[in-house]
N, C-alpha and C positions, 0 to 999 in steps of 0.2 A: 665800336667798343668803347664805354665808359667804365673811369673807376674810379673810388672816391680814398684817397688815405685821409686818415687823420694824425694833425700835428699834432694838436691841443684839444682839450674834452673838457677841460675845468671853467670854471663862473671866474669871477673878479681875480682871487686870489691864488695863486698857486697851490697847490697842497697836496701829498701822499703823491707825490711824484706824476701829480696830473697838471700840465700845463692849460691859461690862456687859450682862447678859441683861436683853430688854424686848421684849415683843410686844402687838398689839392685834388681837385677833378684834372683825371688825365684823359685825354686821346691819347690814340697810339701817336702820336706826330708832340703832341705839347701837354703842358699844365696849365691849369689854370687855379690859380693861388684865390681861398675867399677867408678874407680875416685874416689877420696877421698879431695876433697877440704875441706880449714880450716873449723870448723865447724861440720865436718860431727858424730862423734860421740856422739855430742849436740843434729843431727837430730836424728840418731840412737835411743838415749832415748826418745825422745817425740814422735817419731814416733813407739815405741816397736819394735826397732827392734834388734833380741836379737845376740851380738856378737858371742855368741860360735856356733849360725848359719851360721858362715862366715867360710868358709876352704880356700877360693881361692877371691884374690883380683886382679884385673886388670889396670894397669897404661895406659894412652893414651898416655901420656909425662911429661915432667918435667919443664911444667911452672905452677909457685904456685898454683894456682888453683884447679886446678887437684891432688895436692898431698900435700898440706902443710898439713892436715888433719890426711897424714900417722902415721908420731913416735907417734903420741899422742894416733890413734889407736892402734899400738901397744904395746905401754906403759898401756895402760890400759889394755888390754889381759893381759900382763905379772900379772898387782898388781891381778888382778882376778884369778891368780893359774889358766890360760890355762893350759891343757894338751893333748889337740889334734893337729895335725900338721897342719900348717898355710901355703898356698904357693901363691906366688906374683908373679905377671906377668909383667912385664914391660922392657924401655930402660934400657943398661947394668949400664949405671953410676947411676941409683938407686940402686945398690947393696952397693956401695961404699959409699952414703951418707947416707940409713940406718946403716952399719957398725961405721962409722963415728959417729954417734948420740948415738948407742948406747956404743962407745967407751967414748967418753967424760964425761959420764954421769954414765960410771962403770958398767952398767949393760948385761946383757946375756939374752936370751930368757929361759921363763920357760916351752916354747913350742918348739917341731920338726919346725923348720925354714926354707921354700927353698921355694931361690930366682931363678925362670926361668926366663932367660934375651930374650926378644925378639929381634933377629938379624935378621929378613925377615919374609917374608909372607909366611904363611901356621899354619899350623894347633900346636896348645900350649898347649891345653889340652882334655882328652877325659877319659871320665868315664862312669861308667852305666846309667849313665842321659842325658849325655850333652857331643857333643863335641864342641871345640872355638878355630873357626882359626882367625888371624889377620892379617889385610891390610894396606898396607899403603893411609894415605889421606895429601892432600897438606896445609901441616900446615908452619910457619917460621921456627920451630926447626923438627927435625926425631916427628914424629906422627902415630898410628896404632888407624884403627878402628877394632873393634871387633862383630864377628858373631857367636853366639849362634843357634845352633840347637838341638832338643830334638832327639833324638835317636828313632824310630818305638816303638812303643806302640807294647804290646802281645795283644792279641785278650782276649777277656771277658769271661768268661767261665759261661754256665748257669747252675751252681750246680744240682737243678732241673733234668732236662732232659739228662744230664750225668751219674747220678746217675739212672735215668728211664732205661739206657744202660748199669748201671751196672758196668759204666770205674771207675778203682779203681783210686783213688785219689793221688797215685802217677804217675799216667799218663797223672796227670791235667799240667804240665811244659808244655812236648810232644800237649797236644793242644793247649798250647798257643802260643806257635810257631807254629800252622797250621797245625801238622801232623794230618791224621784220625788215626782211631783205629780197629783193628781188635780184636774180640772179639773168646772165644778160639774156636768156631766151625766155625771160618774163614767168618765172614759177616764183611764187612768194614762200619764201623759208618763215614759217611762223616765228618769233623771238622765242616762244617756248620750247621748242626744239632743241636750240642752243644756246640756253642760257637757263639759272635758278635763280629766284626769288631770293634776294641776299635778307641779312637778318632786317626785324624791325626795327627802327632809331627807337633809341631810348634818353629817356628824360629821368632830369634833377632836378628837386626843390629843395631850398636851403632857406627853413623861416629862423631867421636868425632871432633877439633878444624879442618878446613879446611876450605878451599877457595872453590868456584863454579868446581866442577869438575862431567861431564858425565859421566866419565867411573867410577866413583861409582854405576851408574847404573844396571851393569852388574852384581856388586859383590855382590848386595842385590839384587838383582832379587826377584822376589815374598813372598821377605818373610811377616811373618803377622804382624810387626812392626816393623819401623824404626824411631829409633830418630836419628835427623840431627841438629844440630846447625843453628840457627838463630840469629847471634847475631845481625844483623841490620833489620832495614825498609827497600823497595827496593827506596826509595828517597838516602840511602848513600850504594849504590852500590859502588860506587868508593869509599868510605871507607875501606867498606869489600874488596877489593881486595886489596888495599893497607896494611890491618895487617892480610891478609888470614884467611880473615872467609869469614860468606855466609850470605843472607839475605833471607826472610821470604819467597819469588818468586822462588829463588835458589833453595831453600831446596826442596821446593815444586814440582819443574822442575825435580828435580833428581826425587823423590816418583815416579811419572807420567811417567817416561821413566823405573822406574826398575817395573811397576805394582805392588806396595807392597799392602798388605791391608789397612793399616792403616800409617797416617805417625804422630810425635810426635814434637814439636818444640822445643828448648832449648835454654842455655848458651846466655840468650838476656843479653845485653848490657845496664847499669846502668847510660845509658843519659836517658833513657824509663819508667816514672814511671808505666804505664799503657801500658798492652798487649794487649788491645780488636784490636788494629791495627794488630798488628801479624798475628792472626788467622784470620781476614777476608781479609789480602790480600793471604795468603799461599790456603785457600780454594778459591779465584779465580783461583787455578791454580788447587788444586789438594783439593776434596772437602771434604775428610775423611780427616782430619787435627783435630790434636787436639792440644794443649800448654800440657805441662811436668810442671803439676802444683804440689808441694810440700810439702809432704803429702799424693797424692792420690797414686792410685796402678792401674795400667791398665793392663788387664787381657788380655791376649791373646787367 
């Protein structure tokens, strides 16, 4: 099971009570923090969302938005007596500005601290949940979008009719990986027998700041949610190409050429006090469309 809340939905500047970019993908077990604009641990609170469920944070880049948000989270882990290990993803020169911050200010981590510096495309972390590669997208400064996929689910096991066969229960692993079971005068219990097909893993793509590009396409290919940046109307098309972002149409274009299931909008732009435009030109293009509204949690 994945979900995505969103902290923050707004571009550069705060406005109409829409915060800096900030989201948290849960598992049932953990969060995973991407972006951290000013703010975000504000949202964090009102939204319940509990830090010491964060192990792994994700930077897109290093224009404020996206990360003014960081020392402050970390500085509060720290006064909170963390003691489990904290790791951060992002471009190399955030290593040096976190060092920096917490130099000036005398302080140390009271937590296991490691920084992985993203230097190209491929894959940054992989755990028993989740693995996340990151891409580049065509933003003004070095930019990574990042793709989350759940790992194959085991198979269900129907205690019931397992136990009907008698399979001792330490051989419930060995079915959830698929094996059958031979029982000691040599009759094979098929695995389908006792056991159901657990749900599909599902996937996240998160194309953080970027201009109009295709061949994003490709890289989110079907997965079951994509948030894309929308920070304009399609009336300042030549906006957005001009400070390399994308507009409502855009975003949409992309969704439509990768077959995703669902696509998410974002990071709108604080000329806009009202979104209901957003979503009904992005749903002329691609009709499962929804806004990354603030507060909610969309369930994959």
């Amino acid at each position: 099971m994945l979900a995505l809340t969103i902290l923050g939905n707004n571009s550069a500047v705060p406005a109409f009570d829409r915060h800096p970019t900030a989201q948290v993908l849960h598992t049932q077990e953990d969060g995973y923090l991407i972006d951290c604009g000013e703010g975000t641990q504000i949202q964090m609170s009102k939204y319940k969302i509990r830090r010491n469920k964060i192990n792994h944070i994700f930077i897109s880049h290093l224009h404020g938005d996206h990360y003014f948000g960081l020392i402050a989270l970390l500085s509060s882990m720290n006064l909170a007596g963390r003691t489990q290990e904290l790791h951060l993803y992002g471009p190399p020169a955030l290593e040096d500005i976190i060092k920096l911050q917490m130099q000036v200010a005398n302080n140390v981590f009271s937590y296991p601290f490691y920084f992985h510096p993203i230097i190209g495309a491929g894959e940054i972390m992989n755990n028993n949940k989740l693995t996340v590669t990151c891409f580049p997208v065509k933003h003004r400064i070095e930019c990574w979008g990042f793709l989350f996929r759940e790992k194959k689910n085991p198979r269900k096991i129907d205690p019931e009719r397992a136990r009907s066969y008698e399979i001792p229960t330490s051989y419930y692993d060995k079915l959830q990986q698929g094996f059958d079971y031979t029982t000691k005068k040599g009759t094979i219990i098929p695995n389908s027998e006792v056991t159901v097909a657990a749900s599909a893993p599902k996937s996240y793509a998160y194309c953080a700041d970027t201009k109009y590009d295709e061949s994003l396409a490709e890289i989110v290919k079907h997965v079951d949610l994509l948030y894309h940046e929308s920070t304009y109307l399609k009336a300042h098309e030549d906006k957005a190409a001009m400070y390399f972002h994308s507009t409502t149409t855009q975003a949409a274009a992309v969704a439509k050429l990768a077959g995703v299931k669902k696509l998410l909008l974002g990071h709108f732009s604080s000329k806009y006090e009202s979104l209901d435009d957003f979503l009904s030109e992005a749903k002329e293009v691609f009709d499962d469309t929804e806004l990354a509204i603030e507060g909610v949690s969309y369930k994959l």
